[in-house]
N, C-alpha and C positions, 0 to 999 in steps of 0.2 A: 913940241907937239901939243897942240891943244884935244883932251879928253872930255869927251861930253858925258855927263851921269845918268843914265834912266834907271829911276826904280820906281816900286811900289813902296809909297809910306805910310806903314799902320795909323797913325796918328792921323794922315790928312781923308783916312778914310771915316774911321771913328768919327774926325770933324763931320764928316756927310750922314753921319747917323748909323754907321754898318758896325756889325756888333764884333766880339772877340771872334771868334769862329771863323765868321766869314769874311776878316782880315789873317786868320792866322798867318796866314800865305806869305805876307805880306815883311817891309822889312823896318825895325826899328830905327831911329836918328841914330843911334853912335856905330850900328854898322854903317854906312854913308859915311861917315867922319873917317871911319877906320882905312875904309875902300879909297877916299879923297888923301887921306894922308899918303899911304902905301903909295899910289899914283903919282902923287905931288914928287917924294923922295925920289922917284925914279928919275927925276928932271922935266915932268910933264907939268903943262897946265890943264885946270880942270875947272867944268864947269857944270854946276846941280842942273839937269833939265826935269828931271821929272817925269811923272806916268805916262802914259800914251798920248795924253790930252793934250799935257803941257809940249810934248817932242811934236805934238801937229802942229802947234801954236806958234812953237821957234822955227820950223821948217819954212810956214807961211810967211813966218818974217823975215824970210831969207838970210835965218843962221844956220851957220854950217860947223863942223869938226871934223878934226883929222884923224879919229878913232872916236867908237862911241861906245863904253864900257856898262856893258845892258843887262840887267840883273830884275828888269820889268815881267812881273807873271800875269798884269793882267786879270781883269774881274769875270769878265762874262764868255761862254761857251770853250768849245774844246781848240779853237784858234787863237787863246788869247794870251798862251807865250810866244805865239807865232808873229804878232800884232808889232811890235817894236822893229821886228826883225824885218820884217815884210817892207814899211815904212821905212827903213833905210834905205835899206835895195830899190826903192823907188826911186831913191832920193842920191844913189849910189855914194854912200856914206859907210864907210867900213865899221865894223861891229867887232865887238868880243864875243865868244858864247857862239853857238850854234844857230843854224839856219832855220826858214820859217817851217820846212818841210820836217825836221828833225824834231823841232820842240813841238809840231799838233802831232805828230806819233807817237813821241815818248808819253805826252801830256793822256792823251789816250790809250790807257793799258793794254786793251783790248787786242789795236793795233800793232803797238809796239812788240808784243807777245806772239803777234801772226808773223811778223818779221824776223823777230829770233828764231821762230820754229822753221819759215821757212829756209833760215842760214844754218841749220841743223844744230842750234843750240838749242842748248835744254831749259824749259821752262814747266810749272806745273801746268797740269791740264786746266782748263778754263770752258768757262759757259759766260756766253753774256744776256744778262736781264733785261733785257728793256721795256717790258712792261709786266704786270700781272699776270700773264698770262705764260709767259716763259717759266717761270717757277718751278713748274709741274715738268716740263720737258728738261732740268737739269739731270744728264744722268750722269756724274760724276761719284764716287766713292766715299763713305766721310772719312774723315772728319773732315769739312770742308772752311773757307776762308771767302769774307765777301767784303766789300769794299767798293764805294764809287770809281768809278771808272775813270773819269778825270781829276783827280786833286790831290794835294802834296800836303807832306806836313805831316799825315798820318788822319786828316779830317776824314771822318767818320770809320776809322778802326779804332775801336772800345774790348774791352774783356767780352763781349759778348758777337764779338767779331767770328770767335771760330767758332764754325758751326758742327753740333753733333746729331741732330736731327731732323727728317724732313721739315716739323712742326716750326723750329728755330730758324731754318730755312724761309719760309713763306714769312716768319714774323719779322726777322729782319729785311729781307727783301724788301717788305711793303714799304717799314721806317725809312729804308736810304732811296729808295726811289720817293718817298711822298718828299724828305729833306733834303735830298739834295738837286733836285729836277735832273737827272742823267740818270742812264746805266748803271749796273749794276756788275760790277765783276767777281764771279764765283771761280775757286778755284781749288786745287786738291790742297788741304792745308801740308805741310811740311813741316815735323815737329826735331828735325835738327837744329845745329849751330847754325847764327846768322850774322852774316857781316855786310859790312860796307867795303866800297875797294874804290880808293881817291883815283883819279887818273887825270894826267897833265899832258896838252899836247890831240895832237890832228892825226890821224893817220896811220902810216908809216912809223911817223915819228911822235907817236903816241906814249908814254909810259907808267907805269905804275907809282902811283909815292908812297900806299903803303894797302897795308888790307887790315880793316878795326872790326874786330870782334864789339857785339853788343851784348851784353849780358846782364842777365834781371836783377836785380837784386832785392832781399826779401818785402821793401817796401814797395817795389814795381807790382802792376798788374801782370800775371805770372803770363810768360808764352808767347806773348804777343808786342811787336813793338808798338803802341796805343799813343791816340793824340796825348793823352794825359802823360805815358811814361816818357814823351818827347819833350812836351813841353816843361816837364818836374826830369829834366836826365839826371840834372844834379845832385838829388836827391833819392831819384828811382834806379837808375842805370850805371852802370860801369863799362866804360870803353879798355877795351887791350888790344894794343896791336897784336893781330895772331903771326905766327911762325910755324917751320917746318913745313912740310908735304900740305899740308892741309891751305896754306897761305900761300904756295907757289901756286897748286892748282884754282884756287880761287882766284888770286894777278891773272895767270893765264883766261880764265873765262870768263871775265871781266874787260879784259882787252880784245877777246874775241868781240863781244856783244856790244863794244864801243864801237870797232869799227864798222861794225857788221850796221848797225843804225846810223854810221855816221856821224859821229855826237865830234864836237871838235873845241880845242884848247883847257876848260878844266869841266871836271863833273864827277859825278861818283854814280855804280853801279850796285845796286843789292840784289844777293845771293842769299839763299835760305840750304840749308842738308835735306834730304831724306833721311830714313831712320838708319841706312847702310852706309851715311854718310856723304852721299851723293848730292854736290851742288847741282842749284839751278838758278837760273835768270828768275826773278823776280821783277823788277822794274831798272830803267835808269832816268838819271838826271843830271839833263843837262844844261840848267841852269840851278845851281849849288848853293845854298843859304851860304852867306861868307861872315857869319857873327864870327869874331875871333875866340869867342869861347862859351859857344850855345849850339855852333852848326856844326855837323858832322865832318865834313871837308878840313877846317882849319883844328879840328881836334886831333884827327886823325894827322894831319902835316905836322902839327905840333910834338906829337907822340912821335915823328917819324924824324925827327931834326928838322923840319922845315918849317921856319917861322914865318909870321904872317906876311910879314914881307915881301918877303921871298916867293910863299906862294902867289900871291897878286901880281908880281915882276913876272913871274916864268906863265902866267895865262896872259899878261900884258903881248911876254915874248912870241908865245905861241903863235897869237890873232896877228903881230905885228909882221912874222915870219909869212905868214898863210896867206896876207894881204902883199905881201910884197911892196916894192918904191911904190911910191906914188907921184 
């Protein structure tokens, strides 16, 4: 089987003049290597296509694959993990990762949040900003949590992300609407444990590979998981897989809120406590950083016995199953 590669490459952005930030998103060369190797072992052939641009460019020139393993986020507006996705199905060329409809929902918190609540999972309460003028009509409780409304990575959550006052309210509303041109998502902050929950697989036949605790450590920004404590984890953060009661019910609602949005073959969903201990849906994603030892997904497989391999084979398997002969 020949595998086609779509991603986003920090470096060929940077080459275009776009700065650290607004590539965070975005994926280093030796995750690509790691992803092409994994793929190769399997007995597949493979082939680098590139960003959005480059996959129009080979499509026009009438190349084709037999799987296209798409790991593409996309620069511009709330459709642009939808962009790769969409582009195949035109092109009816089978993909890894989730559909165009799944990644502008998820990619969209807002939405995504309306979707859980209305599959009767639980999520914090929310208000969305969209302009100056909303500010004043949030009536939510504090201490409160605000964040762009479309972006990953943690871009634009700082130590000054929870909010304890109207005051801090309006002042950071104004900063993430003026930098980031979207939305604004307010929400009840949650000052429980919080985790991640890996999950492999469509459906049905969806299942958990582990649920990773994130925990601060004293050099972390205290509270909050912050662009800066993501991209320093090594330094900031401590991952443990969690156990007991508290780890089943987290797999369990975590696999509600996959299927419940659809999300299909691998991704991870995060869950934050109330102060009685009480999960909620926070966000999912589904499309997964896959560093083998910087992304959340391959740490947590890692800590769970599942090696990087292994995890790339079983999303390989997923897509391959879900796609059926061809």
């Amino acid at each position: 089987m020949i595998v086609g590669l779509t991603y986003d490459l920090r470096d060929d952005y940077r080459a275009e003049g776009f700065g650290d930030l607004e590539t965070a998103e975005f994926d280093r060369a030796d995750t690509i290597a790691h992803i092409e190797n994994a793929i190769r072992a399997l007995g597949h052939a493979t082939d680098r296509i590139g960003h959005a641009r480059a996959l129009v460019r080979r499509l026009a020139q009438g190349d084709r694959w037999d799987l296209v393993f798409n790991i593409a986020e996309g620069m511009h507006g709330f459709g642009r993990e939808a962009l790769v996705p969409a582009l195949l199905e035109a092109y009816r060329i089978p993909y890894v990762f989730s559909d165009p409809l799944v990644c502008a929902v998820t990619l969209h918190k807002a939405t995504a949040k309306r979707v859980l609540r209305d599959a009767g999972l639980p999520t914090p309460r929310f208000a969305l900003v969209e302009s100056a003028a909303d500010i004043d009509r949030v009536d939510l409780p504090y201490p409160l949590f605000a964040k762009p409304v479309a972006e990953g990575t943690s871009k634009g959550v700082t130590s000054e992300s929870r909010i304890r006052s109207p005051d801090q309210l309006d002042r950071l509303c104004r900063h993430l609407l003026e930098e980031y041109r979207q939305p604004v998502l307010v929400e009840t902050f949650l000052p429980g444990r919080e985790v991640t929950v890996g999950l492999i697989g469509t459906g049905e036949r969806a299942r958990v590979a582990g649920v990773l605790e994130v925990l601060f450590l004293e050099t972390a920004e205290p509270d909050v998981y912050t662009y800066l404590n993501k991209e320093e984890c090594e330094t900031r953060i401590e991952y443990r897989l969690a156990s007991g009661r508290f780890a089943a019910e987290a797999a369990e609602l975590a696999l509600r809120a996959w299927r419940a949005l659809g999300c299909r073959d691998g991704g991870r969903v995060d869950l934050r406590a109330d102060p009685e201990g009480r999960l909620s849906v926070i966000e999912a994603n589904p499309l997964p950083g896959l560093h083998p030892e910087h992304s959340d997904l391959p740490i947590l497989c890692m800590q769970a016995g599942i090696p990087y391999a292994r995890l790339i084979g079983e999303i390989v398997a997923s897509a391959e199953e879900r796609v059926g002969p061809r």
